[in-house]
C-alpha positions in Angstrom: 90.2 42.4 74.1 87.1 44.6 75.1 88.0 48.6 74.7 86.5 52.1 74.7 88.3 53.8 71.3 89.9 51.6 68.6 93.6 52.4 68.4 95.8 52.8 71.6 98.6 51.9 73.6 99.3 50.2 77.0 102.0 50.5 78.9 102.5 49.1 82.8 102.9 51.8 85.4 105.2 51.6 88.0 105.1 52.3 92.0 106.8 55.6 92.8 107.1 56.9 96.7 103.8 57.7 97.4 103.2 58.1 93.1 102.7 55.9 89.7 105.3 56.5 87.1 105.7 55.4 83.9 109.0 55.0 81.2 109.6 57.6 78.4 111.7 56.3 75.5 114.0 59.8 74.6 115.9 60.2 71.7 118.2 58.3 68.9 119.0 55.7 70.3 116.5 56.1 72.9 117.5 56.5 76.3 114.8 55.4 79.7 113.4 58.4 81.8 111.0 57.3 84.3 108.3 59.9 84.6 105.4 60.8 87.3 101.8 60.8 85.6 100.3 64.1 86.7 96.8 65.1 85.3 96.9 68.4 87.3 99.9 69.9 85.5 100.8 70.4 81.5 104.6 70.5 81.9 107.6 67.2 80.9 110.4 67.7 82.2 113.3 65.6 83.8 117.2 66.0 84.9 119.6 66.4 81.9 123.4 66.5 81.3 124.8 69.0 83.7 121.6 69.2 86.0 123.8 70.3 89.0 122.8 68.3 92.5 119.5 67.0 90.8 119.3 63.6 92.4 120.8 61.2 89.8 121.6 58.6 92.5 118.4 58.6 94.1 116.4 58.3 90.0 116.1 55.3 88.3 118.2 56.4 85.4 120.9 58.3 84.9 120.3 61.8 83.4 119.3 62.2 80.0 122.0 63.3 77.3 121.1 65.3 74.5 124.3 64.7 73.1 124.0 60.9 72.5 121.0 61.5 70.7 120.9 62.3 66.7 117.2 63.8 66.6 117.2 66.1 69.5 117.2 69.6 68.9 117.6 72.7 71.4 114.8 75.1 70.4 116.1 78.3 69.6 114.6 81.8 71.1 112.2 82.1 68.3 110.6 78.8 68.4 109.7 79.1 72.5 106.7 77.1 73.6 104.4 77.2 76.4 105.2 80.2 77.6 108.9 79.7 77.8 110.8 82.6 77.9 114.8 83.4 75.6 117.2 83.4 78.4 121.3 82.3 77.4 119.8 81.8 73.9 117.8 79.3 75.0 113.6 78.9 75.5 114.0 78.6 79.3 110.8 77.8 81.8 110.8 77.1 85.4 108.2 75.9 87.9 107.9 76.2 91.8 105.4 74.0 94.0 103.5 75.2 97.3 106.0 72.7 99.1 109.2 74.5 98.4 110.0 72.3 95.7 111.1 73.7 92.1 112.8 73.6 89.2 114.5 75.2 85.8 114.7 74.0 82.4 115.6 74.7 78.9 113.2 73.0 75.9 114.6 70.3 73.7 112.7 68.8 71.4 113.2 65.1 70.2 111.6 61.5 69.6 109.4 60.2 72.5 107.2 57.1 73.3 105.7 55.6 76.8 107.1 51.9 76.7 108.1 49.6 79.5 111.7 48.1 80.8 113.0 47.3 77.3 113.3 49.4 74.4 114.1 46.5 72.2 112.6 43.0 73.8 109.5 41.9 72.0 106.0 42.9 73.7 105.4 40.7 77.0 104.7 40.9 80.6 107.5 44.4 80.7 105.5 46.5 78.4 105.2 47.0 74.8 108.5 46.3 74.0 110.3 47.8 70.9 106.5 48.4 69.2 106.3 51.0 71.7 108.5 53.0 69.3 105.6 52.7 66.8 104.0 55.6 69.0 107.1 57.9 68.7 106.4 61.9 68.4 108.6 64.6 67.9 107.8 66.2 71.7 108.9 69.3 73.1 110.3 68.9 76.9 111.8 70.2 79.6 115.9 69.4 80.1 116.4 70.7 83.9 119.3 72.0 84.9 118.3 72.7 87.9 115.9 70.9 90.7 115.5 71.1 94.8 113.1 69.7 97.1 111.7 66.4 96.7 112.2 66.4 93.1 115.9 65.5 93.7 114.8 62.6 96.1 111.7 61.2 94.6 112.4 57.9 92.5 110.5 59.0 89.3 113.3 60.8 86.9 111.0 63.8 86.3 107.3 64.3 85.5 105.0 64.1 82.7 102.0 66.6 82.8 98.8 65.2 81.3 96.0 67.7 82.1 94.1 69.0 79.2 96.7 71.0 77.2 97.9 71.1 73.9 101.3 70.9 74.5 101.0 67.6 76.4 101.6 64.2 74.9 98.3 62.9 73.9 97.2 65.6 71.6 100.9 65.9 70.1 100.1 61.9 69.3 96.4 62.3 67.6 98.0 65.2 65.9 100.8 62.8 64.2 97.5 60.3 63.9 99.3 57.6 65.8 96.2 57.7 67.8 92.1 58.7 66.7 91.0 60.0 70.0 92.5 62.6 72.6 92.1 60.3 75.5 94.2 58.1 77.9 93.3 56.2 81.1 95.7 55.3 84.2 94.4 52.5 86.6 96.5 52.6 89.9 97.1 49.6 92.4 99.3 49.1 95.1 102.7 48.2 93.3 101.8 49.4 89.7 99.3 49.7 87.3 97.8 50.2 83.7 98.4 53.1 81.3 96.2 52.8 77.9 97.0 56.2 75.6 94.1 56.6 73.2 91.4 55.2 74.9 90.6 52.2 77.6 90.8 48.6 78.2 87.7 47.3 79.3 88.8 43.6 79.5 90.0 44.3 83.4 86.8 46.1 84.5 84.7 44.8 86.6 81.5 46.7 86.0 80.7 49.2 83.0 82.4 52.4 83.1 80.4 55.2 84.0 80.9 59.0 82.8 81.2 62.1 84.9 81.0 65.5 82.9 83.7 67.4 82.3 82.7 71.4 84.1 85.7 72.9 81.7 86.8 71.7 78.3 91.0 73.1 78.8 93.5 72.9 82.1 92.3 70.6 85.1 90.1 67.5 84.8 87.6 69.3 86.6 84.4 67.3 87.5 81.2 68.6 89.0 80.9 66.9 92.8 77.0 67.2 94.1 77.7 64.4 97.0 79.8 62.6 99.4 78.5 59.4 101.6 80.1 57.9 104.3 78.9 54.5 104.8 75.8 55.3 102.2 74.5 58.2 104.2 74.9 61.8 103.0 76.7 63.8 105.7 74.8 66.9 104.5 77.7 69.3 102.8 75.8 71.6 99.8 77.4 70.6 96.4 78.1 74.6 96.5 81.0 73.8 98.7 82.5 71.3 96.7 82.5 73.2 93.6 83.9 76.2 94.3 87.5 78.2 93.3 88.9 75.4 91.7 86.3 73.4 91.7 86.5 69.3 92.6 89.8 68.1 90.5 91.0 64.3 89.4 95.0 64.7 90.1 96.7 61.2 89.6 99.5 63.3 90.6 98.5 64.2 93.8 99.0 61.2 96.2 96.2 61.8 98.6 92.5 63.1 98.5 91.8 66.8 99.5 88.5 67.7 100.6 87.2 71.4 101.4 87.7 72.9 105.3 84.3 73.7 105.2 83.4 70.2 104.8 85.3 69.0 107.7 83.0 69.0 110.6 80.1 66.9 108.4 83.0 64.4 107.7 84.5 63.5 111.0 80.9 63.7 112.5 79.8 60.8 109.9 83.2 58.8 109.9 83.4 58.9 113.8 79.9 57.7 114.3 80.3 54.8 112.3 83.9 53.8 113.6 83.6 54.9 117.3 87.1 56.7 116.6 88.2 59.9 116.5 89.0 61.1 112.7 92.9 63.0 112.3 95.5 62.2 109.8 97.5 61.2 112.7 99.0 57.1 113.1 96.0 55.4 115.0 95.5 51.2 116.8 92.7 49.7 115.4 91.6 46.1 116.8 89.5 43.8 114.2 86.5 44.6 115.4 86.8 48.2 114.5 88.3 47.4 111.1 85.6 45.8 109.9 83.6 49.3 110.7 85.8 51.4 108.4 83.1 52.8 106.0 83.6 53.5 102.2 83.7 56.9 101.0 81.7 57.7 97.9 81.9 60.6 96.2 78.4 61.5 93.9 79.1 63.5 90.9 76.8 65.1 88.2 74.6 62.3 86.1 74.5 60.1 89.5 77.9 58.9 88.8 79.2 57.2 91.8 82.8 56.4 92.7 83.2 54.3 95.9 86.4 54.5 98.0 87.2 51.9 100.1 89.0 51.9 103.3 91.9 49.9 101.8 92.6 53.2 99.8 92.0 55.8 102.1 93.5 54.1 105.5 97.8 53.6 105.1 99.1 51.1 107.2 102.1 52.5 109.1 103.6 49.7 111.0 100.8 48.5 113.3 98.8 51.2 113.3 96.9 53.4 110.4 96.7 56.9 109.1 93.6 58.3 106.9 94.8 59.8 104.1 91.7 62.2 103.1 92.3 65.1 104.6 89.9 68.1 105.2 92.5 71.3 104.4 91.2 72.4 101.3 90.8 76.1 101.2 88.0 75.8 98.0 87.0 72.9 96.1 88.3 69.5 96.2 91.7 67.4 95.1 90.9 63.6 94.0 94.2 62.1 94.3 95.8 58.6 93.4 94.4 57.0 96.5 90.5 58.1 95.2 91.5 56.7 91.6 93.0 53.6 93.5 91.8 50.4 92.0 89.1 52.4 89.8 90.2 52.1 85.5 89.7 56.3 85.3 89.3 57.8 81.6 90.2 60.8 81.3 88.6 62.0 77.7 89.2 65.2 76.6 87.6 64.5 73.4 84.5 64.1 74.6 84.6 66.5 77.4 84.2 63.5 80.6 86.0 61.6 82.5 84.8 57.8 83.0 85.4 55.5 85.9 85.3 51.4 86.1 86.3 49.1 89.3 89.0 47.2 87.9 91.9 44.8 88.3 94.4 47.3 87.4 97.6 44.9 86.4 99.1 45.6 83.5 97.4 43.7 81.0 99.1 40.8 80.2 101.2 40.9 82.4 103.4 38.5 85.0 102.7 41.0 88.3 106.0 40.4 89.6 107.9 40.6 86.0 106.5 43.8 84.8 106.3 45.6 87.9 109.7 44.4 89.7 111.8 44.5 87.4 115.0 46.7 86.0 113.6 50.3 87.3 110.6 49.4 90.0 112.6 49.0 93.1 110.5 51.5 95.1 108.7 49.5 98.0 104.9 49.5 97.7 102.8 51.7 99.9 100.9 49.7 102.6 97.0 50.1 103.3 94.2 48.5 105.5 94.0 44.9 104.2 90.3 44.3 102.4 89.3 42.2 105.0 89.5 41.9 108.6 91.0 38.1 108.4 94.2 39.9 106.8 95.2 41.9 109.6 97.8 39.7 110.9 99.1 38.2 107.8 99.5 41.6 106.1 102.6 43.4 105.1 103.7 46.4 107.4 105.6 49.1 106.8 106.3 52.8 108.3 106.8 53.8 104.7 104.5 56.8 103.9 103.4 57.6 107.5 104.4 61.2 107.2 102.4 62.4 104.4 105.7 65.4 104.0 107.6 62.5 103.8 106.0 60.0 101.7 105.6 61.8 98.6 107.3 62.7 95.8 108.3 66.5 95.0 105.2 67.1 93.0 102.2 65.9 94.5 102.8 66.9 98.1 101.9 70.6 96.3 97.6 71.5 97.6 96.9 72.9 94.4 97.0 76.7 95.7 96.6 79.7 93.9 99.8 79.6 91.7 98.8 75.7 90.7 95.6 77.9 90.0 97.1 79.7 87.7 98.8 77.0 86.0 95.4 75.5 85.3 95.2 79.3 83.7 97.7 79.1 81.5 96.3 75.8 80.3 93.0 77.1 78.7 95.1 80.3 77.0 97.4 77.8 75.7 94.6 76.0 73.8 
C-alpha cells in the first residue's frame, strides 16, 4: 500500500447531517463516541453522565460514563488545560458558536483511540478493529454537561477539534510515539470517507498529491489563495481579497465553502455567463442541457497548486431542483469547507508546515462500502448532489435533505468563522 509517512492509522469516516464523523474508543472498557472532524477548532468534547437535555436520543450513543471506566480521571483545579478555568472544583471550559449554538464542560482525562464499529472484531471492512486500541493515548477532553442548539440534534455525539494545536489528538499521539509525524489526512465522499492519522494513503489517489504552503505554523490550516477560475477563466478578484483577516481556511468542519463579499460580483458574473442562470443559494430547475454547463470551480493557491471543484460538490440536489452551496458572505478571507475537500484525499501536515491535496476514491480502504459505512452507528441519510453526468439526472437519488443550509448542518459547522472563532484560532498559536 502506497503512503506519504511510514507509521499511521486508518479509520472509515462516517456521514453526519451535512458533516463526516468518525468513532472515539473512551475509557476501560472503552465505550463508542461518534465525533465531528473539525480542522478549524482545537477543542473534544462530547455529552457525559448527567448532560441535562443534551440530545442522547437524537446521538448515536448513549452518553459517556466516567464511572464505568477504570482510567478516567477528573482533572483537579491545578492541573487545568487549554485555558480551562477551576469552577465547582473542577477545570471547567465552555464554547459558544456564531449560530446560537454552545456548550459547557468539565476536563476528564482518560484512554482514547479513533476505531471503527467494533472495539473488539478483528480489522476488516468496519475499521481497525480491536488494533485500533494499539493507538490508545491518555487524552484530555471535554465531558459536557451542558449543550443547546444543534449540538443537541446533530447525529455526531460531540466533536473532535483537529486544527494545529497541541492539545489536539495527533500531537498527543507522536508525543506517546505511536505515530513519527504530526499529520493526518480526511478524504470525504458522499456517505463516508477515509481518516489516515500520521500521514496518507496514496493507494486511492488518482493523481500525485500536490502541496499548498501553510501561511501560519499554529491555529487554522491557513493556506495562501492567489486565484479562483470558473470554468478555467480567472474572474479577476486580487489574491489581496482572498487573503485577508483570517485569511483563506481548510475547515472539514464547516459543511459548505465561504468565499469573501467582495468577491461576489466577479463570481456570479463568471458562473452566470457560463450557465445562462442566475447564481443565489436559493432551490433552482435545471433541465439537462443546462447541467451539463455547470462549470468547475478551481481554487489556485501559492506554488500553482490547483484544487478543482466540481459541480457534483458544490450543487445539492434538493428534490428536483438544486441549491449552490458556495456562498459569497464572507466578511474577510475565505472558508474551504467539506464540500471543497469533497472527493479530494487533503493532508493536513503540521509537521511540515503544508497541507497536500490528491483526487481520490475516498472509501475506506479496504473496505465493503455498504459494511463499513452502514452499519451499527451510520444511519444518517447521505446528502444528495448534482449527479457527475448529465445521463444520471433521472436515475439519481433525491432528497429535500440539506436544502436549508440552517437546517442541514450540524451545531458546529453552520458557525462563519467570525471574530470570536477568530479568537479561537488565537488561543491556538499561545497555546503552542
Amino acid at each position: 500500500m502506497g503512503r506519504l509517512h511510514d507509521i499511521f492509522q486508518t479509520s472509515p469516516l462516517h456521514q453526519g447531517y451535512g458533516t463526516h464523523y468518525a468513532t472515539l474508543w473512551v475509557g476501560t472498557p472503552p465505550q463508542r463516541k461518534s465525533v465531528i472532524v473539525d480542522t478549524g477548532s482545537h477543542y473534544t468534547a462530547f455529552p457525559c453522565k448527567g448532560c441535562d437535555n443534551c440530545g442522547e436520543e437524537h446521538h448515536t450513543d448513549p452518553y459517556f460514563d466516567p464511572d464505568h471506566s477504570e482510567t478516567q480521571k477528573t482533572l483537579s483545579c491545578d492541573k487545568c488545560e487549554a485555558g480551562a478555568k477551576c469552577t465547582a472544583k473542577r477545570c471547567q471550559l465552555s464554547q459558544s458558536y456564531t449560530e446560537g449554538s454552545s456548550w459547557k464542560a468539565y476536563q476528564v482525562n482518560d484512554k482514547v483511540w479513533v476505531g471503527g464499529v467494533s472495539a473488539t472484531e478483528a480489522a476488516g471492512t468496519t475499521g481497525p478493529g480491536a488494533a485500533g486500541a494499539d493507538y490508545s493515548v491518555d487524552f484530555t477532553f471535554g465531558c459536557q454537561f451542558y449543550e443547546t442548539g444543534l449540538f443537541r440534534t446533530q447525529k455526531a455525539d460531540g466533536i473532535m477539534g483537529m486544527s494545529s494545536n497541541s492539545g489536539t489528538l495527533v500531537p498527543k499521539l507522536q508525543d506517546a510515539g505511536k505515530i513519527k509525524h504530526r499529520a493526518f489526512s480526511l478524504c470525504f465522499r458522499i456517505g463516508g470517507g477515509n481518516f489516515a492519522i500520521g500521514g496518507a494513503t496514496t493507494a486511492h489517489h488518482k493523481e500525485p498529491m500536490t502541496f499548498a504552503p501553510l501561511s501560519k505554523v499554529n491555529g487554522w490550516f491557513t493556506v495562501k489563495l492567489n486565484d479562483v477560475l470558473i470554468g478555467g477563466d480567472s474572474i479577476g478578484v486580487k489574491a489581496a481579497v482572498w487573503n485577508t483577516g483570517k485569511g483563506t481556511i481548510v475547515d472539514s468542519g464547516t459543511t459548505d465553502t465561504y468565499l469573501p463579499k467582495r468577491a461576489a460580483d466577479q463570481f456570479k458574473k463568471a458562473w452566470e455567463g457560463i450557465v445562462g442562470r442566475k447564481y443565489a443559494n436559493t432551490k433552482m430547475e435545471l433541465d439537462a442541457a443546462t447541467i451539463k454547463k455547470l462549470p468547475t470551480v478551481s481554487f489556485v493557491f501559492e506554488d500553482g497548486v490547483t484544487v478543482d471543484v466540481l459541480p457534483s460538490a458544490y450543487m445539492e440536489r434538493s428534490g428536483s431542483k438544486y441549491v449552490p452551496r458556495i456562498y459569497l458572505t464572507e466578511g474577510s478571507g475565505a472558508v474551504l469547507g467539506g464540500n471543497f475537500m469533497q472527493d479530494h484525499d487533503v493532508l493536513f501536515d503540521a509537521e511540515n508546515k503544508r497541507v497536500g491535496f490528491a483526487t481520490a476514491d475516498c472509501s475506506y480502504i479496504g473496505e465493503n462500502r455498504k459494511a463499513s459505512e452502514d452499519k451499527g452507528a451510520a444511519k444518517e441519510p447521505a446528502v444528495n448532489s448534482v449527479p457527475a453526468a448529465a445521463a444520471d439526472v433521472a436515475a439519481g437519488p433525491s432528497s429535500d435533505e440539506g436544502a436549508d443550509p440552517a437546517a442541514s448542518e450540524d451545531g458546529k459547522e453552520v458557525e462563519e468563522k467570525a471574530e470570536e472563532e477568530e479568537e479561537e484560532g488565537g488561543a491556538d498559536e499561545q497555546a503552542q
